[in-house]
N, C-alpha and C positions, 0 to 999 in steps of 0.2 A: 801635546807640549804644554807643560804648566804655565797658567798665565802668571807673570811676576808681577803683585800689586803696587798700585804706586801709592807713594807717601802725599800726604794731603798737602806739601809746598808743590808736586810733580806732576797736579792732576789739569793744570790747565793747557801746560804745554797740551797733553794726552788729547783733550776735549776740545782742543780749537783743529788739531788732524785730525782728530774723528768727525769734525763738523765737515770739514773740506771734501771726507772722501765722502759724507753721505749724499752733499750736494751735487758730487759731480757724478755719480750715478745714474741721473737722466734728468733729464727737462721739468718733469714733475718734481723730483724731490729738491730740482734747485728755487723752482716757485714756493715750495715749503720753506725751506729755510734762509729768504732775503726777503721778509716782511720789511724791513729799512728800505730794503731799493725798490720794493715796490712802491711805497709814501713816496722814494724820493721821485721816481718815475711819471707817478701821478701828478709832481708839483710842476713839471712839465705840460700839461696838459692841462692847467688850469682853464677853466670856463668852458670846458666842453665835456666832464664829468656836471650830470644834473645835480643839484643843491634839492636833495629833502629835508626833509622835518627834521631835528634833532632827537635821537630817540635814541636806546641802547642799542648798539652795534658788537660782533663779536670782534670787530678789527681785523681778525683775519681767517676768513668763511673759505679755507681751500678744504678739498674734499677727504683729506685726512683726517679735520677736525670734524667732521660728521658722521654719524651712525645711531645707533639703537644704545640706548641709557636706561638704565636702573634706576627707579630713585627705591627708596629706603625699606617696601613693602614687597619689592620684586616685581612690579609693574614695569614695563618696557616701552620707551617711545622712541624715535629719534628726534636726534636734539643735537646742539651742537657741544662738542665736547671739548675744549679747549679754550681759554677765555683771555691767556695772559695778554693780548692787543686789546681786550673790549675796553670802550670808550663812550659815551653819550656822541653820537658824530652824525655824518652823512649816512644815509644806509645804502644810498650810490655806492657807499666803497667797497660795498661786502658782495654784493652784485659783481662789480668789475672784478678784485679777486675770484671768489666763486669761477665767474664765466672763464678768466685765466686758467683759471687748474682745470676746467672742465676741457679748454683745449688742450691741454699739455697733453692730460690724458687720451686725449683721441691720438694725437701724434706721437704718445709712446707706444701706441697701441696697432702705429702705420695705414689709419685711418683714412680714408681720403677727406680733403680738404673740405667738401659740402658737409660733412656728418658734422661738422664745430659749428656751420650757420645753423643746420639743423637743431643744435643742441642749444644754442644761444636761444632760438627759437622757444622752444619748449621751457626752458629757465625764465623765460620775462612772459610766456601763457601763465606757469604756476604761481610765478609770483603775482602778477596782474588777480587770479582766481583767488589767490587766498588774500589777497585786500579788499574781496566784494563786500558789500553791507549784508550781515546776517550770515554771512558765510562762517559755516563750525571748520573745525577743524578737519583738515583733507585727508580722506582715505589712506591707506597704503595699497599700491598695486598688488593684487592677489596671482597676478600673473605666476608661473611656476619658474619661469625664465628670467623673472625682474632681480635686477642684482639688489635691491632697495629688499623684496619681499626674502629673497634671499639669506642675505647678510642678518635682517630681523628675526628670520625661522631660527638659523641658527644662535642667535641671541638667549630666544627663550629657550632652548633647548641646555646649554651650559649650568654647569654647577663649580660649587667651592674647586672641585678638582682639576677644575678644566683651567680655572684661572691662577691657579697655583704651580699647574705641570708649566703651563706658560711663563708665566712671571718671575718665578721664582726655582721654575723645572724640580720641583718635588714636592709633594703633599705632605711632607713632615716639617714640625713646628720651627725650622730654620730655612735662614738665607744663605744658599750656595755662594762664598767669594769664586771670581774669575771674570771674564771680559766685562760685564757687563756689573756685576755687582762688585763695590771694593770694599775694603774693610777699611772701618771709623778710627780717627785718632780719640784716645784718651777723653778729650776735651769733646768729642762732637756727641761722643756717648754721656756725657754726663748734662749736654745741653738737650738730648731728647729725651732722656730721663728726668729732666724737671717740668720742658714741652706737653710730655705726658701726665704732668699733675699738675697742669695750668687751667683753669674754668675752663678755658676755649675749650682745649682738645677733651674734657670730662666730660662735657656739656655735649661735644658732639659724639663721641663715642657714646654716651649715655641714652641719645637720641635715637642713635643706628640697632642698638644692640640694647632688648631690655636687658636681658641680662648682665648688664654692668650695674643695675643698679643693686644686684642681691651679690653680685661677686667682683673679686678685687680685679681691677687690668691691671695685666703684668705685660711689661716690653719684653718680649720674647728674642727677639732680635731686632739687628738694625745693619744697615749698609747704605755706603754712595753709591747713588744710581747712576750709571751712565746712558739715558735718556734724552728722548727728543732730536730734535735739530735747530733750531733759532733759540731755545735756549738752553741747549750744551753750552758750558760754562758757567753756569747760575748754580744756586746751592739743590740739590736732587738727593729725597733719601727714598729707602724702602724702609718700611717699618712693620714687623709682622706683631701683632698684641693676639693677649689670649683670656677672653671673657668667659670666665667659667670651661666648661667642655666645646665652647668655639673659638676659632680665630677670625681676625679679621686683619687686612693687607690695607695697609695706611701710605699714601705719597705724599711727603711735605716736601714742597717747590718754593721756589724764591718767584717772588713777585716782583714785576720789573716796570719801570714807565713804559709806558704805551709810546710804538710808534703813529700808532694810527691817530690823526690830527683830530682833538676832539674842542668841545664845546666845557670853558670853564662855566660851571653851574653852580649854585650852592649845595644840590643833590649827590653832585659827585664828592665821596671821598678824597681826601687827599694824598690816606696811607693806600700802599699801590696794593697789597693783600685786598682790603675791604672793600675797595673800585673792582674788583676783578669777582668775589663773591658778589656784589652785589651786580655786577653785569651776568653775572652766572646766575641767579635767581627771578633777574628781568627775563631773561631768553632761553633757560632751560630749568626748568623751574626741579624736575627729577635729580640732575646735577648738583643742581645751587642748594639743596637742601643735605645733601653729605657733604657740604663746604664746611668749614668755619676758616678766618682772619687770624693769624697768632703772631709771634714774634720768636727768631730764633737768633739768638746770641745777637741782636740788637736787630737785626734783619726783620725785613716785613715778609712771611712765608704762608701760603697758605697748604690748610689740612684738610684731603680728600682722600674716601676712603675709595678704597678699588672693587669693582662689584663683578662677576663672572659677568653677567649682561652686556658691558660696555666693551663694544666694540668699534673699529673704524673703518669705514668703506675702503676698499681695496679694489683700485678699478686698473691694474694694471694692462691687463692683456684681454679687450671685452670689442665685441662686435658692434655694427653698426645701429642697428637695432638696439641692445642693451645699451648704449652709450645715449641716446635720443631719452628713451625710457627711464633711465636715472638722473638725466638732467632735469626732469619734472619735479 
């Protein structure tokens, strides 16, 4: 059945039912998408969440937002992938979320009740291990069974095609309109069209791709994303550009105030774009570096480019043992 596109006055109604049903889905994806009731939950609980140091935080560390990143060379870490809650704050918070979705996950998974202390368990060992003095960076499980070493195998294994049939479900140089992708008014196409000859996005396209500097980028296409879940509703584009004989797949996202309760600093930015790169480059440094900060139709939006590599842990349906061994 052909999806009927909606007009860009019709898109919020759309986006606020599509947030409800992804939430009510399960237990996991409703801990995904109530970052607000989480903060407010926690202001309940005051003085029994520990107070650390002030430091960058992703604000909201559920298992969605983690996996295996690309930065700009094709190198692969995991890191966290989603920044729009980071804040200079407690790092208590990311801890308690984190340990949150790690239970959800056990009990969408009909886990028994011990595997969540288990797994709490092993979350406050690795974290405790990777604050030692002198301590480098932690291994990845080589295990064959690890969903961590897993999810990573398959990271590096991906190409341009792989992430195209996904995203965009076809390797040729356009974006399919239908559920998921809508089509631009007038006005939204002429404001990524200037987006795209603005320092910011030159500068970062120029950086990603030498090739931009001997050939021209052209916006090949553009669409409203219908993405996410906390922030369906916000402004969401796909953007496909064509530098010389490559492409490369662009997300411009609206940047939004943090709910996660942070610490005014003079370090922190004020425009919520440049707080949100700049907490993306404190804590995933792969990430933060195909950011950049812009501005669209007076909005603070940030531009990241989409890399076959980046993927998100997917712990839906995983055993007792894999659920222990990924909480590390």
């Amino acid at each position: 059945m052909k999806f009927s596109q909606p007009k860009e006055d019709q898109r919020a109604e759309i986006l606020q039912r599509q947030q409800r049903l992804k939430m009510a889905r399960s237990a996991q994806d409703y801990v995904r998408g109530s970052t607000v009731s989480f903060y407010n939950w926690l202001q309940t609980a005051k003085g029994k969440v520990p107070e650390g140091p002030p430091i960058w935080i992703c604000g909201d560390c559920h298992l969605g937002n983690l996996g295996p990143v690309s930065d700009s060379d094709g190198k692969v870490e995991i890191e966290i992938r989603d920044f729009d809650q980071t804040v200079i704050g407690n790092p208590a918070h990311d801890l308690v979320r984190l340990a949150l979705s790690l239970s959800m996950a056990a009990r969408g998974s009909d886990l028994p009740g011990v595997t969540t202390a288990l797994m709490l368990e092993q979350l406050i060992a690795g974290y405790s291990d990777a604050l030692k003095p002198g301590r480098g960076k932690l291994p990845i499980p080589t295990k064959s069974g690890n969903p961590i070493h897993l999810v990573l195998k398959e990271a590096l294994s991906r190409e341009w095609r792989h992430l195209a049939r996904e995203r965009i479900e076809d390797v040729r140089p356009t974006i399919p309109l239908g559920r998921k992708f809508w089509a631009l008014s007038e006005k939204e196409r002429n404001e990524i069209g200037k987006l795209f000859e603005s320092k910011e996005a030159t500068s970062l396209v120029t950086c990603l791709r030498s090739g931009a500097k001997k050939h021209n980028v052209e916006v090949l296409d553009a669409a409203y994303w219908m993405k996410g879940c906390s922030s369906l509703g916000k402004l969401r584009y796909a953007v496909l550009l064509g530098v010389g004989k490559t492409y490369c797949l662009i997300d411009i996202k609206e940047a939004i105030e943090a709910a996660a309760p942070g610490k005014k600093m003079p370090r922190v930015p004020k425009d919520y774009a440049e707080r949100l790169v700049d907490g993306a480059r404190a804590l995933s440094p792969y990430l933060g570096e195909r950011m950049v900060a812009a501005k669209f139709a007076g909005r603070s939006v940030v531009i990241r480019e989409l890399r076959p590599q980046d993927l998100k842990f997917e712990l839906d349906q995983i055993t007792q043992e894999e659920a222990v061994e990924a909480a590390r």
